[in-house]
C-alpha positions, -999 to 999 in steps of 0.1 A, spaced: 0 370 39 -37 374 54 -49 344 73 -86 350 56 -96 365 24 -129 379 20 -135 391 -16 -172 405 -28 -170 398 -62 -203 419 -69 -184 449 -53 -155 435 -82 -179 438 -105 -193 471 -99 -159 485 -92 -146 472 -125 -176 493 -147 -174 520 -122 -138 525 -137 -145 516 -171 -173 539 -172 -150 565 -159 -127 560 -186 -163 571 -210 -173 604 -188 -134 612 -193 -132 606 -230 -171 632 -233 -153 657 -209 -119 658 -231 -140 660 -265 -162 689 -246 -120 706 -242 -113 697 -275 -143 716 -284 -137 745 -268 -105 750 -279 -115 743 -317 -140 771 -308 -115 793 -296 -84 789 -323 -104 810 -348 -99 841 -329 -61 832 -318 -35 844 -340 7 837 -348 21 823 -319 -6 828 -294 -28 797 -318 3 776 -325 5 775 -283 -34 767 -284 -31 741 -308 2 723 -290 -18 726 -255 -46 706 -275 -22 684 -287 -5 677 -251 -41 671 -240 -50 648 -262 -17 629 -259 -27 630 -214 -59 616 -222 -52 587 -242 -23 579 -215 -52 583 -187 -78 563 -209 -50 536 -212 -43 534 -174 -77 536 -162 -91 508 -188 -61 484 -182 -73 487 -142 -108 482 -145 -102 449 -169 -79 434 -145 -103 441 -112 -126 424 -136 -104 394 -146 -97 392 -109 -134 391 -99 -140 364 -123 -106 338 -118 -116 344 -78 -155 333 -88 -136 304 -111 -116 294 -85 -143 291 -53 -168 269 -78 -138 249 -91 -127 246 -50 -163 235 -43 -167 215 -65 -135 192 -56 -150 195 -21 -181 179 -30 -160 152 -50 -143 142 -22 -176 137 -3 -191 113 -29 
């Protein structure tokens, strides 16, 4: 284990709703798919729009796995950044008792 921790909790911070909002541009950029493909199945025929229409379906299915993943990491680097913020005022204020 490291003999010294630094930890920025504003770079936490930002880190944590630069993933979330990550997991937003993802969710426009699959609906733009989505759109395309619902665009495109009209002209698809027989097999050819069944295969169009299980891609969309395996899609959809990645992205909500992704969505998942990416949302469950930025809430714990933001439930880290806010136990380590907990814990330093909690530390310094049992400091400052001990001084009194």
């Amino acid at each position: 284990m490291a003999d010294e921790l630094n930890v920025d909790p504003v770079a936490l911070h930002n880190g944590s709703n630069d993933m979330l909002d990550s997991v937003g541009e993802a969710a426009l950029s699959f609906v733009n798919h989505e759109d395309g493909l619902a665009d495109a199945a009209p002209g698809w025929i027989g097999s050819s729009q069944q295969a169009l229409g299980e891609l969309a379906a395996r899609w959809e299915a990645r992205h909500n796995h992704h969505k998942l993943q990416v949302g469950g990491l930025g809430s714990h680097v933001a439930d880290a950044m806010t136990r380590y913020v907990n814990n330093e005022d909690e530390s310094a204020q049992a400091v400052r008792s001990l001084g009194e």
